[in-house]
ROTOR-902795 format. One record per residue (C-alpha): y, x, z; residue in three letters. Coordinates in steps of 0.001 Angstrom, whole numbers, padded with zeros to 6 digits, always signed. Each point is the difference from the previous one (the first is absolute). Layout:
YXZAla/...
This chain:
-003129+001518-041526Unk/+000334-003735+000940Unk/-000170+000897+004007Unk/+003186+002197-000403Unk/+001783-002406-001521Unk/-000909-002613+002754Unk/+001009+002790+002655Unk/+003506-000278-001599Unk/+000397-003622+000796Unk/-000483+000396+004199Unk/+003058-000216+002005Unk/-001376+003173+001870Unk/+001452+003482-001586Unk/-002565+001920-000930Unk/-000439+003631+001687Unk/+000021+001978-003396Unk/+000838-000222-003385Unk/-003470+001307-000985Unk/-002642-002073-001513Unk/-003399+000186-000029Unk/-001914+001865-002872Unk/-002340-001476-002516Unk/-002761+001882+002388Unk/+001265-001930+003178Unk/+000160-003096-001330Unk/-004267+000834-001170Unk/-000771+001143+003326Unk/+001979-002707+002205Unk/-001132-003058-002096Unk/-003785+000830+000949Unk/+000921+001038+004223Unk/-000707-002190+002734Unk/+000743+000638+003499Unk/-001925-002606+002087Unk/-000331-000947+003695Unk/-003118-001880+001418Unk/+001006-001639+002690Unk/-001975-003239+002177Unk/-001141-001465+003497Unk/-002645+001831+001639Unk/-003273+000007-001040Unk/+001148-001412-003455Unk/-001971+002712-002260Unk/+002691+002096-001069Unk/-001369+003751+000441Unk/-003383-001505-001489Unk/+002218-001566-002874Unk/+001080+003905-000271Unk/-002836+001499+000266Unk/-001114-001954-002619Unk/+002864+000751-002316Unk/-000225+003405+000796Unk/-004313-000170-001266Unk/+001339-001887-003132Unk/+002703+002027-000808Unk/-002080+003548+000157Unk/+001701+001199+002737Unk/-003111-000047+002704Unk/-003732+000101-001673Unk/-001410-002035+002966Unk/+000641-002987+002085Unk/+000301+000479+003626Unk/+000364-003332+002298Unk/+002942-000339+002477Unk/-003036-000323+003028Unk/-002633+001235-002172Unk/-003409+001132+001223Unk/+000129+003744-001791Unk/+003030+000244+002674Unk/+002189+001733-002099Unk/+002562-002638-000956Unk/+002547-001111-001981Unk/+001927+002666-002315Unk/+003112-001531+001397Unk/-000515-000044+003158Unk/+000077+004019+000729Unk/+000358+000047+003708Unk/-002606+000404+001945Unk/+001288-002499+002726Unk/+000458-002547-002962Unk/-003783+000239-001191Unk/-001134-000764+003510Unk/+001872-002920+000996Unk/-000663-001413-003774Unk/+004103-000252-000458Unk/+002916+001374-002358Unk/+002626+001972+002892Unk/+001833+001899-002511Unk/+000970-000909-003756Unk/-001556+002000-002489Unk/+001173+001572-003348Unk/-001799+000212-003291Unk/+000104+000048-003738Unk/-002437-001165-003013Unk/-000043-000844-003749Unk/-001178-003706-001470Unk/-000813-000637-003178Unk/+001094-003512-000220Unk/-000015-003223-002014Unk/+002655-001021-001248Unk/+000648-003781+000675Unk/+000596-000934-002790Unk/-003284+001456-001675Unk/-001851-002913-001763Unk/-003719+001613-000650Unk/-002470+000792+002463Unk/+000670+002740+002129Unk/-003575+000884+001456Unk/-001373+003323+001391Unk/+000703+002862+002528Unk/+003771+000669+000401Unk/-000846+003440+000743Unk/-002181+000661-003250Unk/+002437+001239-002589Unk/-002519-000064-002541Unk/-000167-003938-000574Unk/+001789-001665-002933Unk/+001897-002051+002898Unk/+001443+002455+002034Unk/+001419+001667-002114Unk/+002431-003684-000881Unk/+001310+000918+003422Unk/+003116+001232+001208Unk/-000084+002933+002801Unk/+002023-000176+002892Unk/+000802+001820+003127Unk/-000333-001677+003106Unk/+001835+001635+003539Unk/-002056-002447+002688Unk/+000908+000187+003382Unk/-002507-002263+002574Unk/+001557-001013+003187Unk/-000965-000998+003304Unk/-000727-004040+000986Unk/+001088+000239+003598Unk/+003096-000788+001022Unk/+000153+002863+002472Unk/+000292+002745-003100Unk/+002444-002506-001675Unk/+002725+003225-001001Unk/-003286+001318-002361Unk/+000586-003310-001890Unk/+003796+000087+000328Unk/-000014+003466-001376Unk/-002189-000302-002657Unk/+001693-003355-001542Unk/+003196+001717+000219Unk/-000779+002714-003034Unk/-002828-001998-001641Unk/+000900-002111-003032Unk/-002534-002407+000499Unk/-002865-001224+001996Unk/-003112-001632+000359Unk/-000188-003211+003004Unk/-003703-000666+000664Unk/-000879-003178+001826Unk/-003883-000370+001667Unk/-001137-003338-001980Unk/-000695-001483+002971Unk/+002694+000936+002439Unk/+003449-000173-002352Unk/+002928+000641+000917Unk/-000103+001327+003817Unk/+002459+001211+002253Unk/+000430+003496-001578Unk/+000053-000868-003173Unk/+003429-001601+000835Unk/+001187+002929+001157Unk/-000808+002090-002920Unk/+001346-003104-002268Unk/+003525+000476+002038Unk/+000040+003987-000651Unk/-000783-000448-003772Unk/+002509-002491-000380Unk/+002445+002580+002148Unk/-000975+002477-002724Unk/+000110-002227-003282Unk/-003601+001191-000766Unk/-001750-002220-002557Unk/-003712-000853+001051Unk/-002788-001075-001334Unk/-002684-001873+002197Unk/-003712+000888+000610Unk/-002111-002789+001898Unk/-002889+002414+000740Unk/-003774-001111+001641Unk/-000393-002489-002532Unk/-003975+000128+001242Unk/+000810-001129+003040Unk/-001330-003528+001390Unk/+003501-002250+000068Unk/+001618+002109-002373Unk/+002710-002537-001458Unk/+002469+001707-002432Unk/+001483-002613-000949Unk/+000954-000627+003626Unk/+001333+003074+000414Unk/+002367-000237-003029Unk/+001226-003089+001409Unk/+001014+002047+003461Unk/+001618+002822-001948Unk/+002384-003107-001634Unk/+000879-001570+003071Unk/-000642+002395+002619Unk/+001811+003245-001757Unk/+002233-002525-002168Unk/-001225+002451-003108Unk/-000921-001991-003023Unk/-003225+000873-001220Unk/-003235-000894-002392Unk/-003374+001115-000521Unk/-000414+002331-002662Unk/-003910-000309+000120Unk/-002231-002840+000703Unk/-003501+001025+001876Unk/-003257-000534-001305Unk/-002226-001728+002962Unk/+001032+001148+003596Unk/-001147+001401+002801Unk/-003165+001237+000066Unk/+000114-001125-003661Unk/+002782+001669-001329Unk/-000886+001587-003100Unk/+003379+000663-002145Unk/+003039-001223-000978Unk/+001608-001432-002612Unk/+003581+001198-001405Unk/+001939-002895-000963Unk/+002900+002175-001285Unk/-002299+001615-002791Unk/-002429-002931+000526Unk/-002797+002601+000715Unk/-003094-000601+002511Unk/-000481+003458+001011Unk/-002650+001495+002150Unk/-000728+003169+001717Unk/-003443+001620-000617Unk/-001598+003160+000304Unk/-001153+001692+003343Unk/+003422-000191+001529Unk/+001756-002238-002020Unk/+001013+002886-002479Unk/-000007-002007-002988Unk/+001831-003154-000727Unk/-001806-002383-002246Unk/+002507-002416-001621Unk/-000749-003156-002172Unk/+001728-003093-001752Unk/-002608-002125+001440Unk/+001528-001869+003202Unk/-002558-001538+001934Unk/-000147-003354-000133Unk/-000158-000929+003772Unk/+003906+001827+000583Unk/+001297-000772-003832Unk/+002080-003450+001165Unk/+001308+002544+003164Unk/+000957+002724-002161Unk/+001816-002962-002090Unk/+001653-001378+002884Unk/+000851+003316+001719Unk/+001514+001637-003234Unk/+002480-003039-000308Unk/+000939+000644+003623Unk/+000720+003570-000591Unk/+002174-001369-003085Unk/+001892-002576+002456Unk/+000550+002718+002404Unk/+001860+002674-002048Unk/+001662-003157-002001Unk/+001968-000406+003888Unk/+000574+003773+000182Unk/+000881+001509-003522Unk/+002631-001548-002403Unk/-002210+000711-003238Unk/-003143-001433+001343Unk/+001967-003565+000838Unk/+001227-000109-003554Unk/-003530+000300-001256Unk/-001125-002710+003017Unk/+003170-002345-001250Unk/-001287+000322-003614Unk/-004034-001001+001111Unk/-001145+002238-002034Unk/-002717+002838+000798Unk/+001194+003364+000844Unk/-001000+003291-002141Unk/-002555+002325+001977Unk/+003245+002337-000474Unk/+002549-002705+001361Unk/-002118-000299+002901Unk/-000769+003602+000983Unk/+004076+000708-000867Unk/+000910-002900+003014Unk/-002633+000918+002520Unk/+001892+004154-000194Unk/+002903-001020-000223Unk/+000117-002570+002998Unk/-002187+002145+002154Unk/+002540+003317-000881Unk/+002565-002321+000963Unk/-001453-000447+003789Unk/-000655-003922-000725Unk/-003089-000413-000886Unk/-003839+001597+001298Unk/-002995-000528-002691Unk/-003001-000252+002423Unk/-003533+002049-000881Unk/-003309-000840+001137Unk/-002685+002141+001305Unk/-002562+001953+002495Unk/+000959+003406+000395Unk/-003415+000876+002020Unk/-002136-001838-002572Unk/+001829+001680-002813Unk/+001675-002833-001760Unk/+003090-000755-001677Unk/+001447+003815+000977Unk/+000426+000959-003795Unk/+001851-003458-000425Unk/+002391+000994+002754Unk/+000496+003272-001512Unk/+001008-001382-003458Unk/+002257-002601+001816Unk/+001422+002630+001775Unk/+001067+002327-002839Unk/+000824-003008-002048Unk/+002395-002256+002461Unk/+001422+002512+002359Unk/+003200+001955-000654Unk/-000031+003416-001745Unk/+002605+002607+002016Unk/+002765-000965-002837Unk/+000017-003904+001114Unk/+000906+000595+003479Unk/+003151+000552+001695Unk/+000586+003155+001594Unk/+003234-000006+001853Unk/+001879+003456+002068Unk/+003611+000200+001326Unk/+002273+002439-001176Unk/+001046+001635+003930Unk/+003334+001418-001788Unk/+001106-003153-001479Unk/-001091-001985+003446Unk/+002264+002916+001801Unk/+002806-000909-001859Unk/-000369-003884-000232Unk/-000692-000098+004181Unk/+003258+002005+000079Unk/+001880-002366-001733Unk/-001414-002899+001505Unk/+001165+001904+003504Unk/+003178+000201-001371Unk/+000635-003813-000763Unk/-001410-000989+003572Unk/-003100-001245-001107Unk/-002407-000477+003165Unk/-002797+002531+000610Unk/-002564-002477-001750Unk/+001690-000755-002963Unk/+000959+003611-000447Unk/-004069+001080-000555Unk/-000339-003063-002219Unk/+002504+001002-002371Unk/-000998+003483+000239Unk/-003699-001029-000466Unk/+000638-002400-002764Unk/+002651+001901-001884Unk/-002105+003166-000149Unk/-003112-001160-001725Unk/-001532+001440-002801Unk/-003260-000564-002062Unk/-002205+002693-000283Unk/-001289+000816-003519Unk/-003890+000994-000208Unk/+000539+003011-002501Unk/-001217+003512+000191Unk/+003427+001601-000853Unk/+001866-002055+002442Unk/+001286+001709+003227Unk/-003003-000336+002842Unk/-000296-003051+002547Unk/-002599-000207+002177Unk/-001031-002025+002938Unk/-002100+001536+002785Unk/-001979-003155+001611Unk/-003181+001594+001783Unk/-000099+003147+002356Unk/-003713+001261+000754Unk/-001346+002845+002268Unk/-002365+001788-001931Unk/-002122+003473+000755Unk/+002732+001651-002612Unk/+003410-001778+001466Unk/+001722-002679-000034Unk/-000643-001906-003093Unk/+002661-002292-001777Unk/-000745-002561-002248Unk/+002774-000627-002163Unk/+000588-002821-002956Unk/+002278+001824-003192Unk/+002258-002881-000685Unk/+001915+002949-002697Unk/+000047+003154-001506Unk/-003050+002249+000529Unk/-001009+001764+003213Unk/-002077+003160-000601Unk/-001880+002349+002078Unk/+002292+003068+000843Unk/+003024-001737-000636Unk/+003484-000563+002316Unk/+000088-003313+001492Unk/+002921-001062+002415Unk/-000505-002878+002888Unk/+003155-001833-000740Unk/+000150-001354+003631Unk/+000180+003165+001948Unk/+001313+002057-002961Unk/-002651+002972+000497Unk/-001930+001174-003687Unk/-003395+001211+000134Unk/-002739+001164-001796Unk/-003171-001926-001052Unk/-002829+002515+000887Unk/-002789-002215-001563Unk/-000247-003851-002132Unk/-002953-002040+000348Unk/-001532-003142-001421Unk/-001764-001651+002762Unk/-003468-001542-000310Unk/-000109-001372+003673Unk/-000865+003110+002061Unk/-001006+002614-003080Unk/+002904+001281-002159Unk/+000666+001392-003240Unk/+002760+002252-000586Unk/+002754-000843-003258Unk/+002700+001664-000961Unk/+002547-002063-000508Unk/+000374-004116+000743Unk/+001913-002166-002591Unk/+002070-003201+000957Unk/-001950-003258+001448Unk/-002649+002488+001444Unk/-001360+000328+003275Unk/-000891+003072+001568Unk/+000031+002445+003507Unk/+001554+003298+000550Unk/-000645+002157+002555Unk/+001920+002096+002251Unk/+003210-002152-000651Unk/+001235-000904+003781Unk/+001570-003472-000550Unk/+000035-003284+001570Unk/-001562-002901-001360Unk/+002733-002101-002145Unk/+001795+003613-000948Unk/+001593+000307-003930Unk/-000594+002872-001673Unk/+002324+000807-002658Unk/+000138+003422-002060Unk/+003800+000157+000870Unk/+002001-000615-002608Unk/+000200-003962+001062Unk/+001102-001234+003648Unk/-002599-003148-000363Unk/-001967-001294+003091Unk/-002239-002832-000002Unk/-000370-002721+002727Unk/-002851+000964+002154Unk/-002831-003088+001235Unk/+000465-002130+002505Unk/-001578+000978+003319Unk/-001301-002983+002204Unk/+000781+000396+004246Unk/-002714+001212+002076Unk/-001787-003571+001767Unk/-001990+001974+002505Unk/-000116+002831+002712Unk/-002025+001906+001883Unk/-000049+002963+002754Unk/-001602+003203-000856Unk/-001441+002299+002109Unk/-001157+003631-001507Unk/-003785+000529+002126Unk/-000615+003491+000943Unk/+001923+003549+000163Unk/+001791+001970-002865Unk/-000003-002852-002187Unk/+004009-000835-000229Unk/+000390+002586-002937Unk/-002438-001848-002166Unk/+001185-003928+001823Unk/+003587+001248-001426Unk/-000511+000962-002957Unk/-002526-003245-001110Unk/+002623-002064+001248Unk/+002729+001776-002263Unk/-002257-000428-003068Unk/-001227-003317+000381Unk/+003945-001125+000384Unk/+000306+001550-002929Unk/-002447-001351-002021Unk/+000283-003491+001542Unk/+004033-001283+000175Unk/-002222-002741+002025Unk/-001025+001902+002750Unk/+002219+000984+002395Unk/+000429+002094+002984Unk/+002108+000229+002984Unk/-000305+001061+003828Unk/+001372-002995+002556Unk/+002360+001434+002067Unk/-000462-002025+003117Unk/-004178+000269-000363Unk/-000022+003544-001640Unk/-003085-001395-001969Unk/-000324+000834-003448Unk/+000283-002977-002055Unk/-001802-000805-003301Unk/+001046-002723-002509Unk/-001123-001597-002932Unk/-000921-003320-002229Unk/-003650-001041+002069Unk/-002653+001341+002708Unk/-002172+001059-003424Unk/+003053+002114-000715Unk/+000653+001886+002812Unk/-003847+000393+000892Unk/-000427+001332-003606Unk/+003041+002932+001331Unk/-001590+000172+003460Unk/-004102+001060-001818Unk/+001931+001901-002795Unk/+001482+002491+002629Unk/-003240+000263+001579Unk/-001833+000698-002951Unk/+002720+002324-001910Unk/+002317+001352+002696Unk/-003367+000438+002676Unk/+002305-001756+002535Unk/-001586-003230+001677Unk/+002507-002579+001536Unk/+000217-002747+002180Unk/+001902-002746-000560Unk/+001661-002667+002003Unk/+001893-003043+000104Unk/+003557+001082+000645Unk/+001484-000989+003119Unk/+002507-003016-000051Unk/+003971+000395+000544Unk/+000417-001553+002952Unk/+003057+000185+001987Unk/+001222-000821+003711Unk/+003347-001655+000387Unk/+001391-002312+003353Unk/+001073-003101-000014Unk/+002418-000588+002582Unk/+002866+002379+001718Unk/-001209+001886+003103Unk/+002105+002839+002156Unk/-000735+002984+001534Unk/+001165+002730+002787Unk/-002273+003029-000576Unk/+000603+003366+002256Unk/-002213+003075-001450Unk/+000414+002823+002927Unk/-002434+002871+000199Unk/+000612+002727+002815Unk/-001979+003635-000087Unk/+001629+003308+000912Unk/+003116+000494-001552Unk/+001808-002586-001965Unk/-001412-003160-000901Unk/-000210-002895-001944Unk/+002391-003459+000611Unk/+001446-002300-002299Unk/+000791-003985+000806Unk/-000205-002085-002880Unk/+001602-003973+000574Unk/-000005-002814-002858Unk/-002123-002527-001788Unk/-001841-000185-003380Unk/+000175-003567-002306Unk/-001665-001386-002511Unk/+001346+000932-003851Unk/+000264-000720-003661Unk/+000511+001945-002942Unk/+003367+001344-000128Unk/+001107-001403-003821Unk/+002152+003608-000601Unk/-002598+002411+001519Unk/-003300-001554-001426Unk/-001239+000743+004141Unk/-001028-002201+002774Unk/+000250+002884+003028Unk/+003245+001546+001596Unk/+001317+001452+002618Unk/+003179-000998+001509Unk/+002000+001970+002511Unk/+001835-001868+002249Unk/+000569+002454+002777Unk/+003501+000314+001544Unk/+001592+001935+002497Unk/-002132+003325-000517Unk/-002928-000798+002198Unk/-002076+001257-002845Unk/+001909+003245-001932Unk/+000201-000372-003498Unk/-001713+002843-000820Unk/-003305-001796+001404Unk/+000561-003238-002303Unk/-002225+001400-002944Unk/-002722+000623+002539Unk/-000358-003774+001328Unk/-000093-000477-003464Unk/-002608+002221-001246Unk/-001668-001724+003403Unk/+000015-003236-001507Unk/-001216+001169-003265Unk/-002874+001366+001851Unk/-000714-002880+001267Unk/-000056-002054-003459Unk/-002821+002211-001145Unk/-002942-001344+002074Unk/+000399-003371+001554Unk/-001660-000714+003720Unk/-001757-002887-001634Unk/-002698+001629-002392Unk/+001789+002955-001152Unk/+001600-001125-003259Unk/+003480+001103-000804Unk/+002918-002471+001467Unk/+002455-001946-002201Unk/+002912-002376+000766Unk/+001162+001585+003320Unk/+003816+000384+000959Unk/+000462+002849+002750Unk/+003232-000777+002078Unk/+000891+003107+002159Unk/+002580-001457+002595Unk/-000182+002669+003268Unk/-001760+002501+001632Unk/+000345+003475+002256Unk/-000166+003769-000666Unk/-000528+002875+002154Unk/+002709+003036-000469Unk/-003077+001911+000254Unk/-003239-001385-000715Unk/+001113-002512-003192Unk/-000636+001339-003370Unk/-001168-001715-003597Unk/-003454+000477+001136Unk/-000148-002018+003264Unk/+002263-002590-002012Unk/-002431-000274-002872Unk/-002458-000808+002570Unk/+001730-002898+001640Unk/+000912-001248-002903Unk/-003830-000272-001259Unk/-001086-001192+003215Unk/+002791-002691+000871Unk/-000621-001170-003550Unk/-004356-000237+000246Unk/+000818-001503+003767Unk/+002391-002594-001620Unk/-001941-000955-002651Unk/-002934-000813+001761Unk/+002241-002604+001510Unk/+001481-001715-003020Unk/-003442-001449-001101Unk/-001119+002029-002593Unk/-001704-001183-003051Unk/-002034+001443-002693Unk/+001299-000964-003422Unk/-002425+000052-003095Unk/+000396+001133-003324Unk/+000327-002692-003177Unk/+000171+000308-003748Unk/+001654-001899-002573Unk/-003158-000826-002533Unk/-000229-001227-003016Unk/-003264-001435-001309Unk/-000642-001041-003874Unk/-003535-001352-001004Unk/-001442-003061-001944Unk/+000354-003120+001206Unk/-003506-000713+001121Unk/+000418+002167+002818Unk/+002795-001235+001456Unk/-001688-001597+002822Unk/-001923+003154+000519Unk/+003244+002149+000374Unk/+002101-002131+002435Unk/-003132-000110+002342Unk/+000111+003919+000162Unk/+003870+000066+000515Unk/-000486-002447+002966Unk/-002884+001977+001008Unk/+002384+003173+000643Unk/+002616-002011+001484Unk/+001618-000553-002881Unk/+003435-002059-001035Unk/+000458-001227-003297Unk/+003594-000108-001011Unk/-000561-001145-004008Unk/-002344-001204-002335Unk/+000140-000429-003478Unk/-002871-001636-002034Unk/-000139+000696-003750Unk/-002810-001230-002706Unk/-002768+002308+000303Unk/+001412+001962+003202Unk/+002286+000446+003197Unk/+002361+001954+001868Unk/+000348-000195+004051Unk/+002971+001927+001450Unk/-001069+000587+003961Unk/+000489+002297+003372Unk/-003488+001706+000899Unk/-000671+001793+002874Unk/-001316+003377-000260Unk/-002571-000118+002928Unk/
């Protein structure tokens, strides 16, 4: 019970007195939840695929853009087997049989063949995978996914390293604390360098890291690899790679490497983990033990990445990965699962109000003095995160990470941030788009329900706790467009696509422009929102066209001008007459009022009764909606209303509103009007290299840089962009 007693010792409370049973602690120690996560085009759906072949999950291989055009198991939607691209991340589960690392003899044969002598030295273990997409556009599938995984897999293209989006998925697993391991994958490719690539993840991603492998010949050549933690050279044979052949005999031509790079692995975790610098101070030669206890430990602890080597589409090194996955990566026990405790935060905000505390410091005590760490044991109270929302052809479909407790099919759950308890109909494992129905899910699962109506980021409790964890961060929408529904009867279905893809996708948002009327689209890239755009076309039968929205602009004068406007209109009966005298002026925000337009009455003597004020007013206003320029709304006008006339019979609000709108459009035209355009405050962060690159498209659209700030590997410019 040594991971109880360690609990004890955190500063956090813990959410229960209730431990986790002898079973748990079986079950836990041999669960993995793990996110694969890379650039585009880095091999990580073939990397799954192949995982999933190895594992027994899938009895064939089927190629991301293969020829027998039915694609990747991963990539279920039909959209993403065309374009060759992962839109949406995908769930699923499998069992490895693997080595431990610390296994001396010879390990060869089929993984999957429980008959060998060898397999059966292995340990099982359960492995939740989720693959994500590369592109940045579908970023929140990462951001989602790294959020309730425990772990996850980087993987580098040997030739490319680190690119831009793998610095973006380096930033949300550092948000997270997720330990990684790191993959460089196309090993047979011509220029593949890992070696290169290790030294990118060190100074590019500031993560320490070392090779845990060394390859055998490259490129086209690459035949195997050689362990230098177990001091293995290990090949994959067979028709797919099924069985690993392992041997003590290092080949001569990589044996001085494998020398070199295993003291650089020792050097490395010497810098990062106390025990392995007391063995480096001493110069003596760790234990195969020593050194498989500092590489977990340091990578648990977030500070350290042991790098694999491999080809996923030649079917090499995949079994390695697997072993270094259950081996190095933390078990649901070693990670830190934090909720707040809404009653206690009540009552510490309230006494924070109390002492004066400012609005900000008030939800930091509240936030920090309500946290509690969630225990992963089956008779705990229930905590569960909701992170994924999915239209599916049975309802919406949840996918939810058990951080506590047990949540089981038929049972009473409550959504602790809109208080309402309901039933779960139906509990799934997911195995990307196929499903298999449980019973019951135990703590450090993942899993979907159906016909729970949630959004994404929701705690479910089973009531007898007020805990609610923090939901994921949710990047701002970069880009818009206008969207046009083509055809009749179609706003039923353009409604109701738009409500579930919002829902699905905290990413894509939707609003109407109230000066335009347009409906407006927006999201994290043009792949993005064209991906929305075909979806509703395909699923919703409702094609669209979409458009650029149109610019802000606005009219405004700059310089005083007066006017002396009579509206009269004579038919039979009583007419219309109203006399409107003043001036308008130039005008800047008003501090208290936030406005830069008013209306000033400056009328004396009666010529115009009172009771027609408002109209000249609502005359003005009137006029500020449509300027005589180009027809954009007017800002920083000043209406001065000094004289005028009335008629005892023909004057009313009417034939005042009127002069008012035309002595104002007659006036402006004479206090040279201008168009004013739109700009944004922008902030751009990318790698130094381009830095040339960038300021040449800021000047480019009229750009003015306000701040720059260089750093090692990147900068930061602070500028005003106009939207045109």
């Amino acid at each position: 019970m040594r991971w109880v007693r360690s609990l004890a010792t955190q500063a956090t409370p813990l959410a229960t007195d209730i431990k986790p049973t002898e079973s748990d602690l079986q079950r836990l120690l041999c669960q993995r939840n793990v996110g694969i996560s890379a650039h585009i085009d880095s091999g990580k759906t073939t990397l799954t695929e192949r995982v999933l072949y190895y594992t027994g999950r899938i009895k064939d291989i089927h190629e991301v853009r293969g020829r027998d055009e039915v694609g990747a198991k991963m990539d279920s939607m039909e959209l993403e087997r065309e374009k060759g691209i992962t839109i949406q991340s995908a769930a699923t589960y499998c069992n490895w049989k693997a080595t431990p690392p610390t296994e001396r003899s010879d390990m060869t044969g089929d993984a999957a063949d429980t008959t060998e002598v060898t397999t059966q030295k292995k340990q099982d273990y359960h492995i939740n995978i989720i693959d994500t997409p590369g592109h940045v556009d579908f970023t929140i599938e990462v951001e989602r996914a790294l959020r309730v995984l425990d772990g996850a897999v980087l993987v580098l293209c040997a030739v490319s390293g680190v690119q831009s989006q793998t610095m973006t998925v380096d930033r949300q697993m550092r948000r997270y604390s997720v330990p990684r391991l790191s993959f460089i994958n196309k090993m047979d490719r011509a220029g593949a360098n890992p070696f290169r690539v290790i030294e990118q993840i060190r100074t590019k991603l500031r993560m320490p890291a070392a090779a845990m492998q060394v390859p055998i010949g490259a490129e086209d050549d690459f035949a195997g690899l050689v362990d230098i933690v177990r001091w293995k050279a290990v090949y994959n044979e067979g028709t797919k790679g099924n069985v690993v052949r392992e041997t003590d005999e290092i080949p001569a031509e990589v044996l001085e490497l494998a020398k070199q790079k295993r003291q650089e692995l020792i050097e490395q975790l010497s810098d990062v983990d106390d025990e392995m610098a007391e063995i480096f101070i001493e110069e003596r030669e760790p234990t195969l033990e020593e050194l498989v206890a500092a590489v977990r430990r340091a990578t648990v602890a977030c500070r350290f990445s042991p790098v694999f080597l491999g080809t996923a589409i030649k079917n090499k090194g995949v079994q390695a990965l697997l072993d270094g996955m259950c081996a190095y990566l933390p078990n649901p026990m070693e990670v830190r699962a934090v909720a707040n405790d809404t009653a206690v935060a009540k009552r510490l905000a309230a006494e924070a109000n109390e002492a004066g505390e400012d609005v900000t410091a008030v939800q930091s005590t509240a936030q920090r003095g309500s946290e509690v760490q969630l225990v992963p044991a089956t008779e705990a109270p229930l905590v569960g995160l909701a992170f994924k929302l999915e239209e599916s052809r049975f309802g919406q479909l949840t996918y939810m990470r058990v951080y506590q407790g047990v949540l089981r099919r038929g049972g009473i759950i409550f959504n602790s941030r809109t208080g309402k308890k309901v039933k779960v109909p139906r509990l799934v494992r997911m195995h990307a788009d196929d499903m298999e129905d449980v019973q019951e899910i135990g703590p450090g699962e993942i899993c979907a329900m159906f016909g729970v109506e949630c959004s994404s980021g929701d705690t479910f409790t089973d009531g007898s706790t007020a805990l609610s964890m923090s939901a994921m961060f949710v990047p701002e929408p970069v880009i818009s467009l206008s969207l046009t529904p083509e055809g009749k009867d179609t706003s039923v279905n353009f409604s109701r696509a738009l409500n579930r893809f919002q829902k699905e996708d905290p990413t894509f948002r939707v609003h109407v422009d109230s000066e335009s009327g347009e409906t407006i689209i927006s999201g994290m890239g043009e792949l993005h929102l064209d991906i929305y755009v075909e979806r509703m076309r395909r699923e919703y039968n409702v094609p669209c066209t979409t458009g650029k929205p149109r610019v802000a602009f606005r009219e405004t004068i700059s310089q005083p001008a007066t006017f002396n406007y009579t509206h009269k209109k004579q038919t039979g009966g009583a007419g219309q007459f109203g006399r409107v005298i003043g001036y308008i002026e130039p005008m800047k925000v008003d501090e208290d009022t936030g406005k830069d337009t008013a209306f000033v009455n400056s009328v004396v003597g009666g010529n115009i009764p009172p009771s027609y004020i408002p109209a000249c007013e609502k005359g003005f206003h009137d006029g500020l909606e449509k300027g005589a320029l180009a027809g954009y709304p007017v800002c920083g006008v000043r209406m001065v209303l000094e004289d005028g006339a009335s008629h005892s019979v023909d004057s009313s609000e009417l034939a005042f509103r009127i002069a008012a709108h035309a002595a104002f459009r007659e006036a402006f035209r004479g206090a040279q009007p201008l168009i004013l355009e739109p700009r944004m405050a922008v902030e751009v962060l990318a790698p130094v290299e381009f830095q040339g690159a960038v300021i040449g498209a800021l000047n480019q659209r009229k750009g003015t840089i306000e701040d720059t700030e260089v750093r090692e590997d990147d900068f930061t410019i602070t500028a005003e962009v106009c939207v045109a």
